[in-house]
N, C-alpha and C positions, 0 to 999 in steps of 0.2 A: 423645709426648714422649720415652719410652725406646724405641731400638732395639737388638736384637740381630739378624741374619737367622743363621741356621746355615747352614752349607755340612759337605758334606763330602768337596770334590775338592782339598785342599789347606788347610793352615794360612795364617794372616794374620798380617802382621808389622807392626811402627810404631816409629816414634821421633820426640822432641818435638826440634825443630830447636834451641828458645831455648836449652833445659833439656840438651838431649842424654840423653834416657832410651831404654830399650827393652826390648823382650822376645817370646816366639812363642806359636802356638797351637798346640793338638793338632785332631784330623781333625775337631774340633766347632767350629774357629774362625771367629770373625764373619766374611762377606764386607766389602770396605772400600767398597764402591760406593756413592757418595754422586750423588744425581742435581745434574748440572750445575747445571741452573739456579736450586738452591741457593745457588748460589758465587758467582753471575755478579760481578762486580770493580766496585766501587765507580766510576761514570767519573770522579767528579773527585778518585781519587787514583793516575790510571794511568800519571802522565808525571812524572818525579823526573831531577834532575841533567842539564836540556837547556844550560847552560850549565858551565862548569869552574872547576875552581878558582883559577886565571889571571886568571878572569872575574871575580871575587867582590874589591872593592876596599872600602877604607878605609870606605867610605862607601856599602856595601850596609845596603838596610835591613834591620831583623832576618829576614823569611818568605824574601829572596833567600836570606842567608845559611844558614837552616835547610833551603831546599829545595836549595840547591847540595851541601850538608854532606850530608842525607839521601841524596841520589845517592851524593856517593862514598864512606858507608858501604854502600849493598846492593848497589853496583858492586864492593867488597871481599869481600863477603860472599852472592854471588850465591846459595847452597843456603838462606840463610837469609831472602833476600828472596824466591824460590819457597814457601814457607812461608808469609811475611806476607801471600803475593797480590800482590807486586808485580811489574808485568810488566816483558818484554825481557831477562829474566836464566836465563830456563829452559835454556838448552841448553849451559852449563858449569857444571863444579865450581871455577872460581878459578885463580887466579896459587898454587901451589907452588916458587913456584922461588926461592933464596936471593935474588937482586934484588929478587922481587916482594915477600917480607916485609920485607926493609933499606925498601922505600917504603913500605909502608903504616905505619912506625911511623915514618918520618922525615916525612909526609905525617899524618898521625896529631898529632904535634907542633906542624907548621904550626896544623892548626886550634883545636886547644886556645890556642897564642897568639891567632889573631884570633877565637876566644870570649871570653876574659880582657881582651882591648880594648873588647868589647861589651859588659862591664857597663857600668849606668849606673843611677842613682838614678831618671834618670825613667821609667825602663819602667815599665810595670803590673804586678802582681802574677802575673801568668801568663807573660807575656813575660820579668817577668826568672825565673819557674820554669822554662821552658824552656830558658834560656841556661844558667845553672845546670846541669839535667839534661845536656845538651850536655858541661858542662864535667866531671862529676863520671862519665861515660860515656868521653869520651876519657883521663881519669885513669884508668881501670881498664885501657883497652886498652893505655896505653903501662905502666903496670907489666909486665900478661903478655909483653908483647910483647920486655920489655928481656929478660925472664927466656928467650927463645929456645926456648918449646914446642917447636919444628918440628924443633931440635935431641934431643930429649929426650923424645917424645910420640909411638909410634906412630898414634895416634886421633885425632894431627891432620890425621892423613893418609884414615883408614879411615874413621871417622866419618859426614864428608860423605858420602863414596859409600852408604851405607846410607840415610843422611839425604834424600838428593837424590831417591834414587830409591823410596821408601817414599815419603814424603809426596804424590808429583805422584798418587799413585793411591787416598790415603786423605782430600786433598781435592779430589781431581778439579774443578778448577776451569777446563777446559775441554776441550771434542771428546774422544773417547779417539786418535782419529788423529793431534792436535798431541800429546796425553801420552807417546805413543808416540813419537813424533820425538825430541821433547826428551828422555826418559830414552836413547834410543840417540844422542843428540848427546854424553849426558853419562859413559854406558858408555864410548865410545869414548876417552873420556880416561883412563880408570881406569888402563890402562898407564903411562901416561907420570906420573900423581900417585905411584903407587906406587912408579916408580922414582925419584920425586926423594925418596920417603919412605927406602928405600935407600940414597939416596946423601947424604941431608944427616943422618942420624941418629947420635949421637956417644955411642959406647959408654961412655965417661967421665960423659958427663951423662943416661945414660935410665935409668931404674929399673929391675930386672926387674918390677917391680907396672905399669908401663905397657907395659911386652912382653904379659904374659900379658894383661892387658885387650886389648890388639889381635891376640892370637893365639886372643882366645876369639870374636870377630866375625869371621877370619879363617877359620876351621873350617864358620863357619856359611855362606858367599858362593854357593859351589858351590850349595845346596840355594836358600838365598833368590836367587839371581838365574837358575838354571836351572827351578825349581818355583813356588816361589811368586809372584814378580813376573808371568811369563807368566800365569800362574791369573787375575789380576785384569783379564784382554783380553780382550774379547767376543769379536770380531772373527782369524776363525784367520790371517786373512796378514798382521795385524798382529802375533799372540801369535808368528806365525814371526820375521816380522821381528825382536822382540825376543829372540828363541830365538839369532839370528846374531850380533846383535849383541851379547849376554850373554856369549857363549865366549871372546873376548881379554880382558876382564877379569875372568871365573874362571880364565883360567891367570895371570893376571899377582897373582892371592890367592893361589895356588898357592905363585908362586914366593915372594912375601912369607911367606907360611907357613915354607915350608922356611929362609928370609932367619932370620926373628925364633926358630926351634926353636934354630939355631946363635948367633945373636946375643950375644957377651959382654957382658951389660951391668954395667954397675957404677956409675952414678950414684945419685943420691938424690934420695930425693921429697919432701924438705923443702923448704917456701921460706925459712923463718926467720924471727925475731919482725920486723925493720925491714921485712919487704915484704909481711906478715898485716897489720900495723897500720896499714901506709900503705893497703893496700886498705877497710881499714877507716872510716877515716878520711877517705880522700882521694875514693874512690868512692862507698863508702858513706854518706858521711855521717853516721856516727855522734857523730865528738865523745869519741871513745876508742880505746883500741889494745888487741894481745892482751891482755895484762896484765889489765889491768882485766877485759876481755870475759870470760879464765877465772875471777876471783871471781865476776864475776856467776852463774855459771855455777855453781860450786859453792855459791854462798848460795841460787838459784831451787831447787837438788837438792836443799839441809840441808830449806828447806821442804814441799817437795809432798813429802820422802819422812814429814816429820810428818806433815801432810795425810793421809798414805794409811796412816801405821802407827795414825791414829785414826777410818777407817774399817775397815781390817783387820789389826790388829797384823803377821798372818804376809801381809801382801798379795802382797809378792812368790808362794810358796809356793801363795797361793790363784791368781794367774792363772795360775801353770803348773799348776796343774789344769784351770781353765778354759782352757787350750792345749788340752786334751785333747778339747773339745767344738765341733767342725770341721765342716766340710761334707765327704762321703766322695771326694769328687773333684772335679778342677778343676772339671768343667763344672757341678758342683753350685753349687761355691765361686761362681760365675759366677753364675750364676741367683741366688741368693743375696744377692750385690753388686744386683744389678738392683732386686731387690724395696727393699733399704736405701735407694737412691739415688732410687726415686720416694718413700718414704715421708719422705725427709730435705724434697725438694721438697715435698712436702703439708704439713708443719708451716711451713716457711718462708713458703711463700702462707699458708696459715693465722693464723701470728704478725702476717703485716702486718712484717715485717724489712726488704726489700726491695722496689724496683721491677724486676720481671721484663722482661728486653729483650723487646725483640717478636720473635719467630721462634725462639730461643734452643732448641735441642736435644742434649740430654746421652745418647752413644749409649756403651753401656760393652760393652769388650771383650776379649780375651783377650792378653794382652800378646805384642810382637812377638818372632820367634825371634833376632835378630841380639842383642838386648840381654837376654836371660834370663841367662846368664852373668854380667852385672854387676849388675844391679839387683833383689832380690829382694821388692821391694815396689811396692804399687800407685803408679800416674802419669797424671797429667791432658796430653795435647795442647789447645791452646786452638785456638779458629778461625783461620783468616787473617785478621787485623786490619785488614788494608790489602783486603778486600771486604765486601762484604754478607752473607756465611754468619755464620752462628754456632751451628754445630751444633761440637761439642767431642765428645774423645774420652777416658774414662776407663780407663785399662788395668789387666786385671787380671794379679797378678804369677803365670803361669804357669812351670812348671820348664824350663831349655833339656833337649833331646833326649838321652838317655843316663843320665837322674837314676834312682839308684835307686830301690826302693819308699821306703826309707827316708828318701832327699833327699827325696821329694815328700811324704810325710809331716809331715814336719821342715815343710816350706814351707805347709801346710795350717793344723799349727797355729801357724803365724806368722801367718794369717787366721785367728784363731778367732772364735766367732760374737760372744762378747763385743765382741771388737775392732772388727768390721762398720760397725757405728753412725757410731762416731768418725771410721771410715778416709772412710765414705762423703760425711759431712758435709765433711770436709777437702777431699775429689777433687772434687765435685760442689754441692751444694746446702747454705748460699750460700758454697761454698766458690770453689774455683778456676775451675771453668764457668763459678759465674751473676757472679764478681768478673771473668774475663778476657772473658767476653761483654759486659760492663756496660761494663768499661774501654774496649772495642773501638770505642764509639760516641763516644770521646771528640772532636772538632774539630781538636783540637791532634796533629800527624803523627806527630810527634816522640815521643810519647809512647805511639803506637800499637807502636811499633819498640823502644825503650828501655827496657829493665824492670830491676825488681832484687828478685835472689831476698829482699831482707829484708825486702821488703814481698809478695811475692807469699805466697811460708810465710809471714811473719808474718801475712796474713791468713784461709791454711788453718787455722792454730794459733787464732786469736783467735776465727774462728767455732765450731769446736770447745767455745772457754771460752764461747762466748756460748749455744748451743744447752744447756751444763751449767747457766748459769744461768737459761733458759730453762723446765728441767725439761723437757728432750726424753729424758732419760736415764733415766725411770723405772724400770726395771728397773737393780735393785744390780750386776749384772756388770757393765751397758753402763756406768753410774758409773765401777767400779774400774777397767774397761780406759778410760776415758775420762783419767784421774789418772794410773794407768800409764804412758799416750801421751806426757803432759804431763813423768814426770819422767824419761822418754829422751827426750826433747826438752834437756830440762837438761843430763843427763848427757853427752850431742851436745856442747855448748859447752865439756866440759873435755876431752873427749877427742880434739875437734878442735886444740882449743888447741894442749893438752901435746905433741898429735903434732908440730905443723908447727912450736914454738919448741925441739922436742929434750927433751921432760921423760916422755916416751913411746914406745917401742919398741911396734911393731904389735902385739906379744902381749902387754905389759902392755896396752894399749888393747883389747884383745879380753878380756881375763880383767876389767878392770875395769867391761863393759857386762856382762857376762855377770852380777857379785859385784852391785853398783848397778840394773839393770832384769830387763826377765822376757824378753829377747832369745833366741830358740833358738841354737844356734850354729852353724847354717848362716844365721843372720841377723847375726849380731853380727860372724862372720868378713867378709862382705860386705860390712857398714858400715864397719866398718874400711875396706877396701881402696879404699871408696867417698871417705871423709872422706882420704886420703892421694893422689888422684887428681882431687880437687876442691877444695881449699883455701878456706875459710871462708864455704861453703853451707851444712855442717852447722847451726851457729850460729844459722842466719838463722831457723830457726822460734819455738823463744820466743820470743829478742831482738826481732823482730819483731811478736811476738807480743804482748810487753808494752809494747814503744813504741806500737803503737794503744790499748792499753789506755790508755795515761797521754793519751795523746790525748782520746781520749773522753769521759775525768772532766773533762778540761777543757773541752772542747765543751760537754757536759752543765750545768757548774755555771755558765758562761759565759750559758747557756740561747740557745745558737745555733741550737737546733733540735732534734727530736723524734731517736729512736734509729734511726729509719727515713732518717731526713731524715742523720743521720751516715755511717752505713753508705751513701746512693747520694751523696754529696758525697766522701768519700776515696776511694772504692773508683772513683768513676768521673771521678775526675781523671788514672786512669792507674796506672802499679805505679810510683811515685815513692821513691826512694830515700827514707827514713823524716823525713831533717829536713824535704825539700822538699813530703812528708805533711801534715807538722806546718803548715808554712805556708797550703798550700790548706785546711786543716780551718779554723783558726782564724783565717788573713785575708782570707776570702772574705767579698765584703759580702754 
């Protein structure tokens, strides 16, 4: 059920497509090689968008309309439909070119109208949750979309190419001979993306915090697409082939390198309170805007830091002790992860919590090299929802290349063993694997494709609390860093807030994680840079966290069903934005 294979002809790379995470290995990293017929593609979900949008009238029925709609979302987004397992889209990276975004959000638009026409009181309870999701999904892409990333965002540009070409080989979901074509279909474009990332980027609106983010994937390209990529090809005239075809887009990272060192930038990375709350609100579904979201925020922090100053008065003070009590090296750290991650699994089958998919395999690994720079904490990949696999991939937060003793230190004990437990529970068992393996098997497509981080963290966070009350925590450390987790989780939601509505400068927001949780400061500096780069994800793990909770009591008193019977009815409706949650839990007959 847990794999690791060790190699040591090269490090291994990843990134989660939905999520955009990443990170690398050192000369002990996992190989990615998943046996094909693992993966093989689901056949009746292999054909999306055979008609167009032209096509789709007044008076389509809803599954026209969702299957026509499905098309020309993964025909938008083809690196991320490669991901899901949906075929015909492997051999580009997408439309870059100022036309192609002016359409996808004036096209964007369109369908959100003929969604909003498609309510109707007489759907079903699913049918209209769908429509809904539909609608509270194209609400989010035309917010970003108005705000013009593409002007403003090196990583809208870099990203994908990482993305594209990592995933087709970590879930090999066919031939290595097609995988090979397709990632050299989609190398060959890497030129021409990068130069429209050059020429549409507006010094006026880019951040220097989203420069460095894409000059720190930038650095890495050479190595990951000359070394590593070829490493994962059996086959030597095909690992050549990819050798030839890797060389024009490592000089065209080159040249963007040299492009973003000189780059004037001087925009800002604030959205500001009206477009945090519209997201809020209008995507999310919550039923509230920043405002509100920062008191919450700071009344969940006034309580867990009670909570925790009346299990350890000096608790801060005691986890940065237990910082001190680490694993002596990644690969330790790793092996370590492994043991926690079956052992999370064995109480969960134990407890009776959940129903375990069938096949379902949680294989934990060394985090990829492209994304170690950004991300300094553990990340779950889910399977490709749109096949038959469901082996997932748990990363673990290794240092990028050039870290001192000292950064790696520093990053060790940001895993310290105390914290193990918690972290594994969250990534894994029945955290994000056995919740996105679960989701995976849902009927409904729409749902296979459309997720929302306030329910995915919100349901890492809430197993967490549910395993606390469970008493998986018996050992007092595992407790306190369990509560610790819980009040930078809090902390996340003012710091996020404050940032993005102007009520915090990035070094007040780093000194106030640092004063507030037990954050090392090669952690806390990263969170920052993370929450100014990602706008109101931080947020989403309590918040999330406590809208299932308030769900549940009412399931529970309702007596809709056992706690087991909760857990595979939300969780496997899909990652539904929280109201629409709310609906499937408690009007489900």
């Amino acid at each position: 059920m847990f794999s690791v294979t060790t190699r040591t002809d090269g490090p291994c790379e990843a990134w989660n497509v939905r999520n955009a995470f990443t990170a690398p290995a050192g000369a002990e990293g996992a190989s990615l090689l998943v046996a094909v017929s693992e993966a093989a593609i689901a056949p009746d979900l292999n054909r999306f968008g055979d008609t167009t949008f032209d096509d789709v009238t007044q008076t389509a029925t809803l599954p026209e309309l969702l299957e026509v709609f499905l098309g020309w979302h993964l025909d938008h987004d083809p690196v991320g439909a490669s991901a899901l397992g949906a075929p015909g889209r492997d051999h580009t990276l997408g439309d870059f070119s100022t036309a192609g975004f002016a359409a996808h959000l004036a096209e964007a638009r369109e369908w959100l109208t003929r969604f909003e026409q498609h309510r109707s009181a007489a759907l079903g309870l699913h049918d209209s949750v769908d429509v809904e999701l539909a609608i509270s999904m194209l609400r989010g892409t035309i917010l970003r979309a108005e705000a013009e990333p593409w002007r403003s965002d090196p990583t809208e540009y870099t990203a994908p190419i990482f993305n594209a070409t990592f995933t087709t080989f970590l879930h090999r979901l066919h031939p290595e001979a097609e995988l090979v074509e397709s990632v050299c279909a989609r190398l060959s474009e890497v030129p021409e993306v990068l130069r429209a990332c050059r020429r549409n980027l507006d010094p006026d609106r880019t951040p220097q915090l989203a420069v460095d983010r894409a000059l720190g994937q930038a650095v890495t390209a050479a190595e990951f697409l000359r070394e590593t990529l070829p490493a994962e090809v059996h086959d030597p005239r095909l690992r050549a082939e990819l050798h030839r075809a890797a060389e024009p887009a490592i000089a065209a990272f080159a040249e963007l390198e040299a492009f973003l060192r000189e780059f004037p930038a001087r925009g800002d990375w604030r959205i500001g309170e009206a477009r945090y709350s519209a997201l809020l609100r209008d995507h999310e579904l919550l039923g509230y805007g920043a405002a509100e979201l920062h008191s919450r925020g700071l009344r969940a922090y006034a309580d867990l830091d009670a909570q925790l100053s009346e299990v350890a008065p000096d608790w801060r003070a005691r986890m940065r002790r237990l910082q001190d009590d680490h694993p002596p090296t990644e690969a330790a750290m790793l092996a370590e992860y492994i043991a926690e991650t079956e052992r999370a699994r064995q109480f969960t089958v134990d407890r009776d919590l959940v129903t375990m998919p069938p096949g379902e395999n949680c294989r934990v690994l060394p985090s990829p090299a492209f994304q170690r720079p950004i991300f300094p904490v553990a990340f779950y990949v889910e399977p490709p929802a749109l096949t038959r696999s469901r082996t997932g991939h748990f990363f673990v937060p290794y240092t990028p290349a050039g870290f001192t003793e000292d950064q790696v230190r520093q990053r060790l004990r940001g895993n310290c063993r105390a914290q193990m437990p918690t972290i594994s529970v969250h990534e894994s068992y029945p955290g994000h694997h056995w919740h996105l393996s679960w989701a995976a098997d849902t009927p409904r497509t729409i749902r296979k494709v459309m997720i929302s981080p306030y329910f995915a963290e919100g349901w890492g966070l809430y197993v967490e609390r549910l395993f606390f009350e469970q008493g998986y925590f018996t050992d007092p450390r595992h407790a306190l860093a369990h509560l610790d987790g819980q009040a930078f989780r809090a902390a996340r939601i003012v710091v996020d807030t404050a940032l993005h509505c102007g009520e915090m400068t990035r070094e007040q927001a780093r000194t106030y994680l640092l004063q507030k949780t037990t954050l090392t400061e090669d952690t806390a500096a990263a969170e920052v840079n993370r929450y100014c780069s990602w706008p109101t994800q931080a947020p989403s793990y309590l918040t999330g966290c406590l809208e299932i909770l308030d769900i549940r009591g009412q399931y529970l008193r309702e007596r809709r069903g056992s706690l087991k019977q909760f857990h595979d009815t939300i969780a496997g409706a899909g990652v539904l934005p929280l109201g629409l949650a709310r609906k499937v839990a408690l009007e489900s007959e």
